[in-house]
Structures are given as C-alpha cells and as structure tokens.
GUTORLUM-713270 format. One record per residue (C-alpha): residue in three letters; x, y, z. Coordinates in nm, 2 decimals. Layout:
% residues N
 rest      u      v      w
  ala      X      Y      Z
...
***
This chain:
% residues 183
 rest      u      v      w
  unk  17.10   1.51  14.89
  unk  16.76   1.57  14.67
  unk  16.46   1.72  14.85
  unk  16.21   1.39  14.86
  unk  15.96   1.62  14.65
  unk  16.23   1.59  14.35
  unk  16.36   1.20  14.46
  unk  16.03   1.07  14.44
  unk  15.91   1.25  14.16
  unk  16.21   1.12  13.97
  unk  16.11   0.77  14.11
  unk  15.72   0.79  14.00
  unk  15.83   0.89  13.63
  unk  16.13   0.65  13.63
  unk  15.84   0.35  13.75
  unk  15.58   0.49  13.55
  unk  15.75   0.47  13.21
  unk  15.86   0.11  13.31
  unk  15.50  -0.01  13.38
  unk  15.37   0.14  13.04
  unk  15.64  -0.05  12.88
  unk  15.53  -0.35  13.03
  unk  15.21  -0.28  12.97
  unk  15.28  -0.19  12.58
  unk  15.42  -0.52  12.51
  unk  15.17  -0.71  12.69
  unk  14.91  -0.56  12.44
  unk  15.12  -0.60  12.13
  unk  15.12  -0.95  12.18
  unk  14.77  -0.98  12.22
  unk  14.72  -0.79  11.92
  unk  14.58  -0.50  12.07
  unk  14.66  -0.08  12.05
  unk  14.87   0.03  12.31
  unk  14.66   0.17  12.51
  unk  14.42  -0.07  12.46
  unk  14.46  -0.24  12.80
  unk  14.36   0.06  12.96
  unk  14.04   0.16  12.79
  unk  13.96  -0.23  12.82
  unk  13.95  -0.26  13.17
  unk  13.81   0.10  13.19
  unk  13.48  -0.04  13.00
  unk  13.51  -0.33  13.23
  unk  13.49  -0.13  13.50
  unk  13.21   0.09  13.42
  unk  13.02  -0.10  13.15
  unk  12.83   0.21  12.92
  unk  13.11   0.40  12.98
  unk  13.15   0.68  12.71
  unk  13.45   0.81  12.56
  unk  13.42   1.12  12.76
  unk  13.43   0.95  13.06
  unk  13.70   0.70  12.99
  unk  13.92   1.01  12.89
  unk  13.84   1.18  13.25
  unk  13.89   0.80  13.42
  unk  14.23   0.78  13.26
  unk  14.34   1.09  13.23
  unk  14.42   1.03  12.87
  unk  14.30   1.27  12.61
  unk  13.99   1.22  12.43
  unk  14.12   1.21  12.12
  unk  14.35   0.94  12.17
  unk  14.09   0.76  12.35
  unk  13.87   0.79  12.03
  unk  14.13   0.66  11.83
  unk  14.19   0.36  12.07
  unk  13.83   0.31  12.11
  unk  13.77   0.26  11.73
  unk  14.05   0.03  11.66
  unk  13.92  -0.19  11.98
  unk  13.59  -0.19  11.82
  unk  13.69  -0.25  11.44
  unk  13.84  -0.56  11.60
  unk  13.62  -0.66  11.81
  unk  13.67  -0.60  12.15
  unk  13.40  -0.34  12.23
  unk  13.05  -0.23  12.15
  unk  12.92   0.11  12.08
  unk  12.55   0.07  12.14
  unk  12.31   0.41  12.21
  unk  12.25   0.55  12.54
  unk  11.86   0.42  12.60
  unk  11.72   0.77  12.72
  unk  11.99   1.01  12.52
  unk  12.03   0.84  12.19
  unk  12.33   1.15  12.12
  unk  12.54   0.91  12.31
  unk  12.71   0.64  12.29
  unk  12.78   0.40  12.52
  unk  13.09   0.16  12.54
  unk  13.06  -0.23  12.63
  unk  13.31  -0.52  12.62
  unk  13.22  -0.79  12.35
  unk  13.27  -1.13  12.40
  unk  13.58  -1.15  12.31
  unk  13.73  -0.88  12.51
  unk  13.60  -1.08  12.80
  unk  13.78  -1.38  12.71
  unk  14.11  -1.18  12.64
  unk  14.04  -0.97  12.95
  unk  14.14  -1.25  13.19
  unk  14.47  -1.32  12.96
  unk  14.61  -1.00  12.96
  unk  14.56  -0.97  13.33
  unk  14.68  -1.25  13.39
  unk  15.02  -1.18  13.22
  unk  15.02  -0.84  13.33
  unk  15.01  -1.01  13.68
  unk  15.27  -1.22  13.60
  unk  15.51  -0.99  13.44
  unk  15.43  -0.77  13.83
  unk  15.51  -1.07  14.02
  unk  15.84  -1.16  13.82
  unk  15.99  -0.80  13.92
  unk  15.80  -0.80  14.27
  unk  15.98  -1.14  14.35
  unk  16.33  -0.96  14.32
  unk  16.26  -0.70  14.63
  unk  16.28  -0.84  14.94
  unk  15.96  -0.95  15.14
  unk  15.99  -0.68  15.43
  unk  16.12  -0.40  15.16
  unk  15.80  -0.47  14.98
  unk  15.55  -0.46  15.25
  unk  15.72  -0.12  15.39
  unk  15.70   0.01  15.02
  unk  15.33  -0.05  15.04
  unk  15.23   0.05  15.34
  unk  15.47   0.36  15.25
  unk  15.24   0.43  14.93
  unk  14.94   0.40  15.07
  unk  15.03   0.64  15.29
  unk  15.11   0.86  15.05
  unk  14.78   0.85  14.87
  unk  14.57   0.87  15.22
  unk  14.79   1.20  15.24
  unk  14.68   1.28  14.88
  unk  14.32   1.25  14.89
  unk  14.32   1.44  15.27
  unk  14.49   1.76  15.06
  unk  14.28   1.71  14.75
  unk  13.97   1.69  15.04
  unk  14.08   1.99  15.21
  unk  14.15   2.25  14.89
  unk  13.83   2.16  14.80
  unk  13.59   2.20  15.10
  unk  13.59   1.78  15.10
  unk  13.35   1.72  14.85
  unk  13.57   1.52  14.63
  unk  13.82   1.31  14.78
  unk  13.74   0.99  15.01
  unk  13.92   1.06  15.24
  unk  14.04   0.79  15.49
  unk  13.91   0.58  15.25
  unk  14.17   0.36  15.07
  unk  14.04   0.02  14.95
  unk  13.92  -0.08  14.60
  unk  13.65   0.05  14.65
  unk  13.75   0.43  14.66
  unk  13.98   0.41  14.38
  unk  13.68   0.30  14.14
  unk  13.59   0.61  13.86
  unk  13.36   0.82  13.98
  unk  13.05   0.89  13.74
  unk  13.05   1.12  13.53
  unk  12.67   1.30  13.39
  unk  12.57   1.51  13.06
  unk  12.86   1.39  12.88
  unk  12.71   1.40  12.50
  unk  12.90   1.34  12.16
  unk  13.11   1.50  11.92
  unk  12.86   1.49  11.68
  unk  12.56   1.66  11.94
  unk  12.84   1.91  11.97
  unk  12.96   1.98  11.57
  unk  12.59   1.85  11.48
  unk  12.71   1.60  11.27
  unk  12.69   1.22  11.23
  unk  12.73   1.02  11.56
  unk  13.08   0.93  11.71
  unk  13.22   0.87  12.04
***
C-alpha cells in the first residue's frame, strides 16, 4: 500500500485536473478565456484588484493573468481604471456585464458540482468534508508555525479566512520598464 502522502497527492492532482476541465468548458460556453472564470471572480472578490495581485490570489503567473485580463477586457467583462492616489497603477473592476454573467457561470459551475456530488453517498460526503477541512486546519497550523504565525489563520476556517489577503506597493510593468501603462 502507498504512503497517504503519495495517495492523496495522486488524488488532489487526479481531482484538480477534473475541476479545471469542468471549469474550462463552463467558460467556453460562455464565451470566455479559460481562465477567465477565475480572474472573474477574483475581481469580484477584491474589486481594484491589480494584475499583480490576482496573479499572487491565484497562484497563476502574471503573465498569463495579463493575457487573460486583456481578452476579458477587450470583451467586456472588466475595467482597467487608474489607482486614485498612484496613477502607475491600474486597477481591475467587473463591468456590467461580467456581473450579469457572474451569476450564470456560477450557477452552472454549481450545477455541474452538484451533478457529480449527487453520485457519492450522503455520509461519504460529509466525512470527505469534514476530512478536508481538517486537512487545511492542519495546513494553516504548519504554515503558522514555520513562520512564527504571522500568516496563517489559524483555527480559522470559514469564508472568511480563505478570502485573498491584500496585497500593497504593487506598481505596473510600465513604472517598472518606464514605458506606456499596462497591467
């Protein structure tokens, strides 16, 4: 038998690449990048976000951010607008339109969830919850303790503790190369 290290390891990648299929052809159908769900609800989630910070948030490099970012605003589902004190940046907001499309595409993502959640059993669920949960509480006590806990909420395990954290004196490639503006 597999150490659990390498079993659930195996398991996280296994789910993960399922989820981001999933995911993927949620946002071809709604005409957006593939990735664009993610920066969406990122820019929900912290309105004047920058790309910077939604590259940190998601752990998804800045570049492809950037590229993900442009084609969501070329078709219209976020703003660039300048930072009001710093006008080097550039801040990210949903338009309109994203808003409307927001509650879509989580809806179906919801959907498509429930319709493999449906198939596990009831108890099986709950245990696999409880059993993740858990696992992150465990997580954020080890993150807390290698670094002196400043930076982990620890005990903590709500919605509330798993919102980004801000981010400060993040400027733009173009302060940077002293260029024209971009995020």
């Amino acid at each position: 038998m597999e150490a659990p290290e390498v079993v659930l390891l195996q398991l996280l990648k296994a789910l993960n690449q399922q989820m981001v299929t999933r995911l993927r052809a949620v946002a071809f159908d709604h005409d957006l990048p593939g990735s664009g769900i993610g920066v969406l609800h990122q820019v929900r989630e912290t309105p004047g976000a920058t790309v910077s910070e939604i590259s940190r948030q998601t752990h998804v490099a800045k570049s492809h951010v950037s590229t993900t970012v442009d084609e969501l605003c070329r078709q219209g589902f976020l703003e660039k607008r300048p930072d009001a004190q710093d006008h080097r940046l550039v801040r990210l907001y949903q338009s309109e339109k994203a808003h409307q499309i927001s509650e879509a595409v989580l809806s179906e993502v919801k959907r498509e969830l429930r319709a493999v959640l449906d198939s596990v059993p009831s108890e099986t669920l709950a245990s696999l919850i409880a059993g993740l949960d858990a696992l992150l509480v465990a997580f954020e006590q080890d993150t807390a303790d290698r670094l002196g806990g400043s930076h982990a909420h620890v005990g903590n395990t709500g919605p509330e503790s798993r919102q980004p954290r801000d981010c400060e004196g993040d400027h733009t490639v173009a302060e940077r190369e002293g260029g024209s503006r971009r995020a």
